[in-house]
N, C-alpha and C positions, 0 to 999 in steps of 0.2 A: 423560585417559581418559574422563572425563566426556561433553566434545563427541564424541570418537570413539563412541561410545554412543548419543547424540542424533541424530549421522548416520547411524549404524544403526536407528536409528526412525525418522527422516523419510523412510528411500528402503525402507521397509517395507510393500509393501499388506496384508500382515496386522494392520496396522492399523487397518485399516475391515472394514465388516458383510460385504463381497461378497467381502476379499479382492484387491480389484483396485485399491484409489485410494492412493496412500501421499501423505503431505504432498506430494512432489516434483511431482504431478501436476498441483498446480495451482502452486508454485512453482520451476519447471523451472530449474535453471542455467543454461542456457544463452538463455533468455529475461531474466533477469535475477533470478531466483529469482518471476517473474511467470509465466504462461501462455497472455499473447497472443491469450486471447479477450478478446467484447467483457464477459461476464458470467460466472462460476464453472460449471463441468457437473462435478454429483457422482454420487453415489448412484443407480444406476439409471438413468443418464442425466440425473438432473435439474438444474436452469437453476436456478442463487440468484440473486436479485435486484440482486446489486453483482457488480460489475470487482473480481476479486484483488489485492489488494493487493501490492508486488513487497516485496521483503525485503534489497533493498541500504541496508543501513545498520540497521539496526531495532532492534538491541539501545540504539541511541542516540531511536529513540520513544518519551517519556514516557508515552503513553496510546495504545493500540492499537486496533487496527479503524477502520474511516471513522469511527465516531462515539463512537472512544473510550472504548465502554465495559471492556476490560479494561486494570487495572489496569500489569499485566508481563508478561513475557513467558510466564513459568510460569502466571499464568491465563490469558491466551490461547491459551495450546499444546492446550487442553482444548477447547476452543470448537469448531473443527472436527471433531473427534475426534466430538464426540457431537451434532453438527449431523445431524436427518437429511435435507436436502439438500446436503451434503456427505460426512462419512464415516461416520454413521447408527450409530454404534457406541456401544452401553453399555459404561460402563466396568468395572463387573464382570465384564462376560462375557469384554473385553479382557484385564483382569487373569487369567484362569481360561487366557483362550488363550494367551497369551503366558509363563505359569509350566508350562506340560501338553504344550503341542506347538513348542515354540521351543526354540533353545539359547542364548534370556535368560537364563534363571536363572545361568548358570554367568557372561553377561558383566555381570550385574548385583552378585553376589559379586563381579569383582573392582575394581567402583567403590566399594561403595557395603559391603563387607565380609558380607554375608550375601545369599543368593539371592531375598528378598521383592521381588515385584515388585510398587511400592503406585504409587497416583495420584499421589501428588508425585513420588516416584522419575523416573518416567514425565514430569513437566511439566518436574522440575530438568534433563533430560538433554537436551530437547528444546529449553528452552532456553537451556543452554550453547551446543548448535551454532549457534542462529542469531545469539546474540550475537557470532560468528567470521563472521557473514556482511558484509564491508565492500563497501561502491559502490568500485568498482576506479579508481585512480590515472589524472586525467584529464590532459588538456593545460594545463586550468587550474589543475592543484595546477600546475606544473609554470611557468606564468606569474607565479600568486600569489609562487613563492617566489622570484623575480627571474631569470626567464630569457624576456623581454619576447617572442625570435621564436618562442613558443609560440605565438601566435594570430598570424593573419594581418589584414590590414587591415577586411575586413570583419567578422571576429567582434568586433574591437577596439569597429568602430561598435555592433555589438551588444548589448558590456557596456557600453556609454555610454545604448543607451535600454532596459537592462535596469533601470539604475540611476535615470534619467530618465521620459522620456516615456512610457517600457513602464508604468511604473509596478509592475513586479513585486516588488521590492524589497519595498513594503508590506505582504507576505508571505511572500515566498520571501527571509530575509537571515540570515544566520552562516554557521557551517562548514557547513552539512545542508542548508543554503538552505529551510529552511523554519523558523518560529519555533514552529511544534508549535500552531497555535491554529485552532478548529471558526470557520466562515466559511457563509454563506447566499451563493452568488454566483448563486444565478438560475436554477441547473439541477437541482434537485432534486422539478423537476415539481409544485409547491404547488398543489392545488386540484384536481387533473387525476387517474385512476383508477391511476396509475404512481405516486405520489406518495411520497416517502418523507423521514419526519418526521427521519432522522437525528440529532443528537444532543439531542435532545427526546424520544425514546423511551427514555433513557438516564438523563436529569435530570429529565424532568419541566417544565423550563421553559418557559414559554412562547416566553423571549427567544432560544431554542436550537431553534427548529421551523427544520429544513433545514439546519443547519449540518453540516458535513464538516470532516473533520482534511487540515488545509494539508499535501502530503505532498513530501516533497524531491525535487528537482532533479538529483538525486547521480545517473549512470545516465540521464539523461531518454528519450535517445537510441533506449534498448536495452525499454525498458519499457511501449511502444504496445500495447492502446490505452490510452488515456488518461478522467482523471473517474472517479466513484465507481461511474457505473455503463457505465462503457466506450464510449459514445456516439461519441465524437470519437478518428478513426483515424490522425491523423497530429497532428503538431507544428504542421504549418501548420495544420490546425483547432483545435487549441485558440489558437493566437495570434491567428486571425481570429476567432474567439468573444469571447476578450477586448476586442481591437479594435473591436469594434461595442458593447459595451457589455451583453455574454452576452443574455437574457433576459427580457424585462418576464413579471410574472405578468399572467396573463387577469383582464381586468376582472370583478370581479361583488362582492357585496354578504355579510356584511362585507368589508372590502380585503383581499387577501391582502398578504404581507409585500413588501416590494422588496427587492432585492438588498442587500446591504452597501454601506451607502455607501461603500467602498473601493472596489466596481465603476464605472468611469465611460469611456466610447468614448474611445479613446485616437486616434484620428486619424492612426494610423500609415500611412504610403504606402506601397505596393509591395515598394518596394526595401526600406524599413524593416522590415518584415517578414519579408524573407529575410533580412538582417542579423539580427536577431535570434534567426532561428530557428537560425543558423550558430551566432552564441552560445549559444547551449540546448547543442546538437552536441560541444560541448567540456569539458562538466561529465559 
């Protein structure tokens, strides 16, 4: 009853200032709980600064947002909500709308046993549902669990230099194919007037200027474009980014940071690269 509650507020626009944006807007199902642009457009028309995040799997993301900063999923269910370049909504004013001219009250009585509709209320409900939201059943659960002519010869080579020479593994490994950990790979624009400090804005750390949350593989497929801030529109661009070795920062004085040294030109040929992009294709 809970999640059925949650999905009645995420595919709600009464939940924003205009009326018009509900959570679904920008995380469409049928996009992969993503939106397929290159950047968020909320409020007014207006352009946030990052690629949406998609939401296949996420109840299993330790720390949310590119950079991490909300805790779970009930503090981050708030974050948009009163974003005002996204759903530009007070939460009081939310709470007043949705007790006065809705008929929550009544489905919130019968979750939660009386008709108060409070901010937790509203974050628990919100996210029950997406904790229900799973990366859908690939060819490779379906390999993994011993039925070998799930992949075909080429994706096979695939997961050989996914594991290998792709060098992805370094980040992308377990069930989620991601290990949940903030990474500087080069494209976070350092130095440059686009620049965004990512999870250094959040800690405070110096050692944390540009790092991004490693995000799963689960879906890859369905979940274009890709990057923090949507930049690269296909799979074959992100693996030719990797491939070359992403990004050096622009020289000047003091240095700015270099990549992780996890990033290094992978020397992948041709065919290599559509192998592997064929493996991507099946997660």
């Amino acid at each position: 009853a809970l999640s059925r509650l949650g999905e009645q507020l995420f595919f709600d626009p009464r939940l924003s200032r205009a009326r018009d944006i509900s959570c679904a807007s920008c995380h469409a199902p049928h996009l992969g709980f993503g939106d397929g642009r290159r950047v968020a457009v909320g409020h007014d028309g207006q352009a946030g600064p990052r690629h949406t995040p998609h939401l296949l799997g996420v109840g299993l993301v330790p720390a949310l947002m590119w950079d991490g900063r909300a805790a779970d999923l009930e503090s981050q269910a708030l974050l948009p909500l009163q974003n005002p370049v996204e759903m530009a909504m007070d939460l009081p004013t939310l709470q007043r709308r949705l007790a006065q001219e809705t008929e929550y009250p009544a489905r919130f009585a019968r979750v939660f046993g009386d008709e108060a509709i409070t901010v937790q209320r509203l974050a628990q409900a919100l996210a029950a549902f997406q904790r229900g939201i799973a990366a859908p059943r690939s060819r490779f659960d379906d390999f993994i669990e011993g039925q070998p002519q799930a992949l075909n010869e080429q994706e096979l080579r695939g997961l050989h230099l996914f594991r290998t020479q792709g060098r992805c593994m370094n980040c992308h490994s377990g069930p989620q194919f991601t290990q949940h950990e903030f990474h500087q790979i080069g494209i976070s624009l350092l130095g440059r007037p686009r620049q965004d400090l990512g999870r250094q804005a959040v800690t405070g750390k110096a050692e944390d200027l540009g790092n991004m949350r490693t995000p799963t593989l689960r879906g890859i497929a369905r979940t274009a474009p890709y990057m923090h801030q949507g930049l690269l529109a296909t799979l074959r661009n992100v693996i030719d980014m990797y491939n070359v070795g992403m990004v050096q920062p622009p020289k000047r004085e003091p240095p700015l940071p270099p990549p992780s040294p996890l990033i290094q030109p992978l020397k992948l040929s041709p065919q290599d690269v559509q192998d592997l992009e064929a493996f991507l294709k099946t997660l």
